[in-house]
DOLUM-91920 format. One line per 3 residues: their letters; for each residue x, y, z of N, C-alpha, C. Coordinates in steps of 0.05 Angstrom, whole numbers, plus 5000, padded with zeros to 4 digits. Layout:
<rs>
a	X/Y/Z/X/Y/Z/X/Y/Z ~ ...
</rs>
This chain:
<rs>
xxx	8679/1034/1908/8708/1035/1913/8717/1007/1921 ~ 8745/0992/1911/8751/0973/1913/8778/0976/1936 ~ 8774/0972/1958/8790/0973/1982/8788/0939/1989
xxx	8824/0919/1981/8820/0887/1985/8823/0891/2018 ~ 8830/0913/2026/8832/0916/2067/8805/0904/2069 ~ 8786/0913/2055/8761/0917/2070/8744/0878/2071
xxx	8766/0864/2055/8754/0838/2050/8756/0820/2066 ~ 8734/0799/2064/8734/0780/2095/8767/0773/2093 ~ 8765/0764/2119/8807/0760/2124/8809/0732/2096
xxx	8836/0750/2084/8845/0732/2071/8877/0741/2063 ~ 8879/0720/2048/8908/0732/2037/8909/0751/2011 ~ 8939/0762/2011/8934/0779/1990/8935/0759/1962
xxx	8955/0745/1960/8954/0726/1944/8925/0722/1933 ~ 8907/0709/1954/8881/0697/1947/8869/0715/1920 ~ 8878/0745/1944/8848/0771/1922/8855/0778/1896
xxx	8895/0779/1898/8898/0782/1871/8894/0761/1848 ~ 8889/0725/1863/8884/0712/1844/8865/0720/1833 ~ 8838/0727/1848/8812/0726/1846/8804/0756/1826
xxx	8822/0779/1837/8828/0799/1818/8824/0792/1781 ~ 8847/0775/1787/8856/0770/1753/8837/0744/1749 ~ 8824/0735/1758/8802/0716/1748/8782/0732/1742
xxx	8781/0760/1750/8754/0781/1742/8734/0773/1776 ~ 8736/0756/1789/8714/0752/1817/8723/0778/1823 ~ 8737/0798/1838/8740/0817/1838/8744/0846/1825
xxx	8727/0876/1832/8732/0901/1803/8767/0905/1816 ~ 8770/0914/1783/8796/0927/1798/8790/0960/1809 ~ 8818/0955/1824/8825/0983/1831/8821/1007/1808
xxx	8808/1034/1818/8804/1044/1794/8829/1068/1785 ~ 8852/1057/1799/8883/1070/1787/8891/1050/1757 ~ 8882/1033/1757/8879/1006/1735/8867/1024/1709
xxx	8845/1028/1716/8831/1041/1697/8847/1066/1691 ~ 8846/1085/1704/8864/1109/1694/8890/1110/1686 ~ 8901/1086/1700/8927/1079/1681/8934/1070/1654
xxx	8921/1048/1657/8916/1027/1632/8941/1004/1649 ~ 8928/0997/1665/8950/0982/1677/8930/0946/1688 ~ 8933/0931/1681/8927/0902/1689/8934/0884/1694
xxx	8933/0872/1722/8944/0844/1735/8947/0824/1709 ~ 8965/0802/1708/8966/0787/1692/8968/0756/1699 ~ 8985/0760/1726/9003/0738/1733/9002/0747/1760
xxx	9005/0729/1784/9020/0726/1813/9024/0696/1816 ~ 9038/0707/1833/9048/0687/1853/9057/0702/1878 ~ 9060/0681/1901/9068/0689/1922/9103/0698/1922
xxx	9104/0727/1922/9122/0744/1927/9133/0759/1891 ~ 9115/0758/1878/9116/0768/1845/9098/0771/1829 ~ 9092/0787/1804/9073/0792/1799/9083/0806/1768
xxx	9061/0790/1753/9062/0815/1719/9040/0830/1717 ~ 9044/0853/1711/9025/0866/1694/9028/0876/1668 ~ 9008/0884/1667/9011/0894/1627/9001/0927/1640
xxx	9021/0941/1625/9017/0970/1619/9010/0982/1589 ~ 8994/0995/1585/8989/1008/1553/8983/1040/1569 ~ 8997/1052/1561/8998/1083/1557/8985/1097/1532
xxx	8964/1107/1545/8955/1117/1513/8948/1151/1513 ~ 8939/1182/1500/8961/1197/1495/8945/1205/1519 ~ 8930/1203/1538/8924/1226/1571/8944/1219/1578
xxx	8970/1200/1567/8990/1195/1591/9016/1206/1572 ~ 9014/1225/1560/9036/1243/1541/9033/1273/1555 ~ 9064/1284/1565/9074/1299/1571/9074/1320/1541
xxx	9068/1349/1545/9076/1371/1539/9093/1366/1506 ~ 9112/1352/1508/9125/1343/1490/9116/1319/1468 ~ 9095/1315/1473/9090/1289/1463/9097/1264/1470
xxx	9109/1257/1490/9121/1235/1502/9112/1223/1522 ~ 9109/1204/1525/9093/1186/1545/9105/1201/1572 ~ 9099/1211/1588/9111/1221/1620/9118/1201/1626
xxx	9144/1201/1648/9153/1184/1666/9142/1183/1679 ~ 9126/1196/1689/9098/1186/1721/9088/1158/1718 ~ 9081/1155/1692/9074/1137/1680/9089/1104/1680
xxx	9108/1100/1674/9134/1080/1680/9135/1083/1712 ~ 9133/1107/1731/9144/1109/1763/9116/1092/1772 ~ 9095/1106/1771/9067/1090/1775/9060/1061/1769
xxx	9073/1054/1750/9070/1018/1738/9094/1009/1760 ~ 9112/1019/1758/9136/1000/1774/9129/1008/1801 ~ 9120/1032/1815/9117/1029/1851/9086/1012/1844
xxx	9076/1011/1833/9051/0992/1836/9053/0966/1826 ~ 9073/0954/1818/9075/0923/1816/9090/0916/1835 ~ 9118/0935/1847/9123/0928/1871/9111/0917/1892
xxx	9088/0943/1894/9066/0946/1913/9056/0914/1920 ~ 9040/0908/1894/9021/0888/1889/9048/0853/1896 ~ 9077/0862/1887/9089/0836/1898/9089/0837/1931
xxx	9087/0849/1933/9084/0848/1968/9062/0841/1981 ~ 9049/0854/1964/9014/0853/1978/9012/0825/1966 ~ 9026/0810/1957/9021/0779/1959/9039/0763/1973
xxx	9046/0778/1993/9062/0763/2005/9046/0771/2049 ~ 9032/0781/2035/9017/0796/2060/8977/0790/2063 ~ 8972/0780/2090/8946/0774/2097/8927/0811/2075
xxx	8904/0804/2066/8901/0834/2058/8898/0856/2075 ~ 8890/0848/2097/8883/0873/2111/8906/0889/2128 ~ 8932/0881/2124/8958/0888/2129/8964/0913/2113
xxx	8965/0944/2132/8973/0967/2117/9003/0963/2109 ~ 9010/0973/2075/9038/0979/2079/9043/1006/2061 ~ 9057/1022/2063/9070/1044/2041/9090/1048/2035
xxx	9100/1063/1996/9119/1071/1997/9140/1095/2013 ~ 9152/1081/2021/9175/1110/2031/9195/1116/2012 ~ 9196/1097/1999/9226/1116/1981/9211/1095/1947
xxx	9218/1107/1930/9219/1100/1900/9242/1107/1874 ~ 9262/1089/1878/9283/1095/1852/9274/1082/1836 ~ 9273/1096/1814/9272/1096/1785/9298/1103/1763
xxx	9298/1092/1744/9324/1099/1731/9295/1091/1702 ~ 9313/1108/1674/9296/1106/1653/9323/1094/1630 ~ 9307/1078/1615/9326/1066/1599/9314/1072/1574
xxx	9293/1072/1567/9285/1075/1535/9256/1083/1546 ~ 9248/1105/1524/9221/1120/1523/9197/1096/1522 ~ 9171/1103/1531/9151/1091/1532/9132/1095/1503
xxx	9124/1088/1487/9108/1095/1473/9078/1093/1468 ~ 9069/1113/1461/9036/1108/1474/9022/1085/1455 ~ 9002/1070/1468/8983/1048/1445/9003/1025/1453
xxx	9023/1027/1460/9037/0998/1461/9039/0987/1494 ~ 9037/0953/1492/9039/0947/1510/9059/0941/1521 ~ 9063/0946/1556/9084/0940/1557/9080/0915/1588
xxx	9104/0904/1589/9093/0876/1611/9112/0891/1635 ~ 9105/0894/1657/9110/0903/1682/9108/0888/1698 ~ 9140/0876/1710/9139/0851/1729/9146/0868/1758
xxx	9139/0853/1781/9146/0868/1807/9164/0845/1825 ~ 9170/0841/1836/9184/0820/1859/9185/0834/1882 ~ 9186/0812/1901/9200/0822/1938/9227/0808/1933
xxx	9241/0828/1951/9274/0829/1944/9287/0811/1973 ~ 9269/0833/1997/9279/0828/2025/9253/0840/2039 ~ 9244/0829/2059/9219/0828/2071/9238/0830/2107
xxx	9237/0845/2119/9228/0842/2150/9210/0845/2168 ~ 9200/0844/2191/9170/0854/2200/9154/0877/2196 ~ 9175/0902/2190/9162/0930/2185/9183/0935/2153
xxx	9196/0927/2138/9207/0942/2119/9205/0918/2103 ~ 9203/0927/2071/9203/0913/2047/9222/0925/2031 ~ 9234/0909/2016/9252/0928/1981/9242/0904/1963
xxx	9233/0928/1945/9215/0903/1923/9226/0918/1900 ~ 9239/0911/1873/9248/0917/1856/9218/0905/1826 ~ 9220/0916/1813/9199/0923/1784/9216/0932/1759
xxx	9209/0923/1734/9219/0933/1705/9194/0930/1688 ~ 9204/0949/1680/9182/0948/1642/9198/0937/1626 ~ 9183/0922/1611/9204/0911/1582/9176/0912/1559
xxx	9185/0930/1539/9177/0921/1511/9166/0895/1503 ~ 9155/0900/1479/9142/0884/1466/9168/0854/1460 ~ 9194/0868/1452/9218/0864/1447/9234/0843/1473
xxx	9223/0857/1491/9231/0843/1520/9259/0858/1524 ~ 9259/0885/1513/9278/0908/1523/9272/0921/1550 ~ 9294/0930/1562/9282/0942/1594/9274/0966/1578
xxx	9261/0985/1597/9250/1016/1587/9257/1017/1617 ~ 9247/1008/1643/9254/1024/1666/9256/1002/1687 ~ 9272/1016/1708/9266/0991/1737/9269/1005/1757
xxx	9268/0998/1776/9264/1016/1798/9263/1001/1825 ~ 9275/1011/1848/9277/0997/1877/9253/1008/1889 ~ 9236/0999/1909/9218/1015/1929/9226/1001/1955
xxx	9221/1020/1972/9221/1012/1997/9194/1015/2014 ~ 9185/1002/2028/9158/1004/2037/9162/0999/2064 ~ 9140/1014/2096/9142/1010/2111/9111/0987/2113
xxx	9118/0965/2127/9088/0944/2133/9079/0947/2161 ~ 9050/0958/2163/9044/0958/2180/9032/0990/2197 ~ 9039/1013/2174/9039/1033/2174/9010/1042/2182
xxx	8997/1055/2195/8972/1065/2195/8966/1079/2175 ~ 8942/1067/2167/8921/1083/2140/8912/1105/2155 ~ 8907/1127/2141/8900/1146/2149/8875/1158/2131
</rs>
């Protein structure tokens, strides 16, 4: 299990560089998603999303869990580079809005930012865009820092 809490003190910054250099496994929500770091910097972050069909709803359609999961988790990850790693934080609230369907096999680039940071609260905003560099979704999170893991 890849828990970056559990790593000698460092920054978050550091692990996700080290992440996307491969020195670190990823998280294995990565793997079940089809979701991978691409890019950071301190307070932002890309990833690449590919949805492929375990991530198709009833209908044939890529589920929105799918788009909600990429955007509260690049949020996530812009914060957690803005934070020592072993600093707990969680979502409390996640808006999402959907702009254009997801399609499975294709990739999609999933950017995250920090919006507004205070000692216990974050709002970190995220979008998907197409191959096209069309939005498909974006979404606000709000996160409490500092929250006990449980």
């Amino acid at each position: 299990m890849n828990d970056f809490a559990s790593l000698p003190a460092t920054s978050g910054l550091k692990a996700l560089q080290a992440l996307i250099r491969g020195e670190l496994p990823a998280p294995s929500i990565g793997e079940t998603m089809g979701i991978r770091a691409v890019q950071v910097e301190a307070g932002s972050i890309t990833l690449e999303g590919r949805p492929d069909r375990c991530h198709l709803n009833p209908a044939g359609a890529v589920h929105g869990g799918f788009a909600a999961t990429c955007l509260d988790g690049a949020a996530a990850l812009a914060l957690f580079s803005i934070l020592e790693a072993d600093v707990p934080h969680s979502t409390v609230d996640l808006n999402v809005k959907y702009v254009r369907p997801l399609r499975p096999d294709e990739v999609y680039q999933v950017r995250g930012w920090v919006v507004e940071r205070t000692r216990s609260l974050a709002i970190c905003d995220a979008h998907i865009l197409d191959a096209q560099g069309k939005l498909c979704a974006k979404a606000t999170t709000t996160f409490v820092i500092g929250a006990a893991r449980s």
